[in-house]
C-alpha positions, 0 to 999 in steps of 0.5 A: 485525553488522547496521547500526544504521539497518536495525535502526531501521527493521525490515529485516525487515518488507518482506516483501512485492512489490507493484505501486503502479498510477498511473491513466491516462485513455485514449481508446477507439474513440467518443474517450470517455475510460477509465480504466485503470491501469498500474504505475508501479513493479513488485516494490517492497519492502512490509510489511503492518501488523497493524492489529488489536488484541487488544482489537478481535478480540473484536467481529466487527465491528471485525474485519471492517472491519480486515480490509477495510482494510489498512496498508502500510509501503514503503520510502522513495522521495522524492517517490514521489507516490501519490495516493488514486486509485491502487491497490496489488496484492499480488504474493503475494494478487493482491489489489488495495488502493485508496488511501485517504489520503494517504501519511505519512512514517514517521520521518525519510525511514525508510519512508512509511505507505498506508492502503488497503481492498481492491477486490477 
């Protein structure tokens, strides 16, 4: 029988493997700052949210605009610290998400909510 929590929290719905990917400022060769990006934490356990609603599918706007954006829901890590300038890949797509709010914590310390939109 399965734990009360991990029901609560939907044990399933971390599906998913993703890179979150800290930006890091280097210099190059002429001591002009670049930035790069190296991951901060490899195959962290993900879900992604549905973020349309059966009343948006019919316009294709709404549609392609959700499609564009993407909400993910990781586990709970205490001061996790991902900023809107970080990036997310998706280990399944090879996708690249940037952030584009700040994370909310999702109950109480039961997982955080990343909203971001895709760049590639």
């Amino acid at each position: 029988m399965r734990d009360r929590r991990d029901r609560r929290r939907g044990i399933g719905i971390y599906d998913r493997r993703i890179q979150i990917l800290e930006p890091v400022s280097e210099a190059n060769d002429y001591n002009e700052d670049q930035l790069s990006f190296e991951v901060k934490y490899g195959s962290f356990p993900a879900g992604k949210l549905d973020s349309v609603s059966e009343v948006n599918e019919a316009m294709e706007g709404q549609v392609i605009q959700s499609a564009a954006r993407v909400d993910w829901q990781l586990r709970f890590v205490p001061d996790i610290g991902i900023k809107t300038s970080w990036k997310i890949k998706d280990l399944f797509s090879g996708l690249t998400y940037q952030v584009i709010a700040p994370i909310q914590e999702i109950g109480r310390r039961e997982a955080w909510l990343v909203k971001t939109q895709i760049v590639e």
